[in-house]
C-alpha positions as CSV (number, residue, x, y, z in Angstrom):
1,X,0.4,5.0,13.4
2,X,2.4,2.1,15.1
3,X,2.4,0.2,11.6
4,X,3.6,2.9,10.1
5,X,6.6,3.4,12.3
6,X,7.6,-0.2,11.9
7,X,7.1,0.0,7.9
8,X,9.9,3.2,8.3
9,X,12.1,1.7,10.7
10,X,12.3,-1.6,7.9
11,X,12.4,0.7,4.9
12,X,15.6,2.0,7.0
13,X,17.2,-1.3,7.4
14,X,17.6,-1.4,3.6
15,X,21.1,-0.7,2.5
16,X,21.9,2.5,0.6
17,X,24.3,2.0,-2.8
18,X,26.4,4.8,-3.7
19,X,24.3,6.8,-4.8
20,X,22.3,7.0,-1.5
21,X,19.2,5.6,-3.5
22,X,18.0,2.1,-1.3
23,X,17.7,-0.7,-3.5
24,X,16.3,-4.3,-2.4
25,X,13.7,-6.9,-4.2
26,X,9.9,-6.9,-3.0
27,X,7.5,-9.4,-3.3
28,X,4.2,-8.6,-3.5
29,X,1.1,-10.4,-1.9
30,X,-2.4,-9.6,-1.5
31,X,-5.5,-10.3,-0.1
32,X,-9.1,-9.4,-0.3
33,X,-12.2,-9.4,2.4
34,X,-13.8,-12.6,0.1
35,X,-12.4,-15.3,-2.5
36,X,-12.8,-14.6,-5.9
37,X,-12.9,-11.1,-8.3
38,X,-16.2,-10.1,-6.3
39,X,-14.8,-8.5,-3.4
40,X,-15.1,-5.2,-2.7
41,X,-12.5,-4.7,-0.4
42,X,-8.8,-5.7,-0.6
43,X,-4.8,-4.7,0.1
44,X,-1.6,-5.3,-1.5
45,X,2.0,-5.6,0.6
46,X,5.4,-5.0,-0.3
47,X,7.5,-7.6,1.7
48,X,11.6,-6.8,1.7
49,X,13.4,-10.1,0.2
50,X,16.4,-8.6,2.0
51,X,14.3,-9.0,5.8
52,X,11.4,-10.4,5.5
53,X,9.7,-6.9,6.7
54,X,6.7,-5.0,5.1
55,X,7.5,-1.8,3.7
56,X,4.6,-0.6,2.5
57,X,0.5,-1.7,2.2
58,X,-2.2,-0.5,0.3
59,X,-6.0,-1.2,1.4
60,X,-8.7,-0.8,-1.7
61,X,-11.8,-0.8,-1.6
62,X,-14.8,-0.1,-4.3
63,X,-17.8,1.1,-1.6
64,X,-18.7,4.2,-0.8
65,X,-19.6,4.7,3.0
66,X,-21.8,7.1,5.0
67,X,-20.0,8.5,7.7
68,X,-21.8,8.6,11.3
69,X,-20.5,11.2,12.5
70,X,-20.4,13.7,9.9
71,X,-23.9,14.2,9.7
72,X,-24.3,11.6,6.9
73,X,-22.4,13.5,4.3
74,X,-20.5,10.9,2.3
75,X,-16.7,11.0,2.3
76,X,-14.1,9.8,-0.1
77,X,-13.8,6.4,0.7
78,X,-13.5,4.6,-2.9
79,X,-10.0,4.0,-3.0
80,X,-10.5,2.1,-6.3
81,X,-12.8,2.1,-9.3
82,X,-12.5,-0.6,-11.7
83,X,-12.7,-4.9,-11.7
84,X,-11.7,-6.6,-8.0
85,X,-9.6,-8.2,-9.9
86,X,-7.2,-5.2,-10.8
87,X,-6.7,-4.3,-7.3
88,X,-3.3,-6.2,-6.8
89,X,-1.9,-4.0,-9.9
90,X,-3.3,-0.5,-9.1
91,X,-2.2,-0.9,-5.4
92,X,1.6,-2.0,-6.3
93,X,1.5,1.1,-8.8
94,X,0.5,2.9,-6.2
95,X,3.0,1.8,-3.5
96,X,5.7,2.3,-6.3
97,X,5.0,6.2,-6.9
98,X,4.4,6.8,-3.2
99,X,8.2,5.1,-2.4
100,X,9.6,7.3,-5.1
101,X,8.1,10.6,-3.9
102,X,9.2,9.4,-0.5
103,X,12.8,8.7,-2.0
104,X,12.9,11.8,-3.4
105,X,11.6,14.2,-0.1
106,X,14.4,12.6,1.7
107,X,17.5,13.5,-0.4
């Protein structure tokens, strides 16, 4: 929960324009558990140009995973279905509609 308070707190350093909609330039980076387009696990970061913060991150991953402690019923882990190689695309989608709802809950 701590990461996500920091990821607020920098999304709140952005400056508003007129029309109380925040506006800056990301860059994206990402990075996945082994080199290559094999990996099954991976997550994409929006960084703020503006400073230097992360403002959101997305973690993937394509595995399926038995959970201990719900007497081995499978829960919905698979964050992403398709090539390893796609992750870095679906997860800045992703981070893009999440900061529009978010934008939009807050006005």
């Amino acid at each position: 929960m701590k990461a996500k308070n920091v990821m607020c707190e920098a999304t709140g350093e952005i400056n508003k324009n007129n029309s109380d909609i925040r506006q800056c330039g990301v860059s994206v980076d990402s990075t996945w558990q082994k080199r290559g387009h094999t990996s099954l696990n991976g997550c994409v970061f929006a960084i703020s140009v503006d400073n230097g913060k992360v403002l959101d991150v997305e973690v993937m991953s394509k595995m399926r995973r038995i959970c201990n402690l719900s007497s081995n019923r499978a829960h919905d882990s698979v964050k992403h279905i398709g090539s390893s190689g796609c992750m870095e695309i679906v997860g800045v989608y992703r981070m893009f509609e999440r900061s529009e709802k978010i934008d939009r809950k807050s006005h």
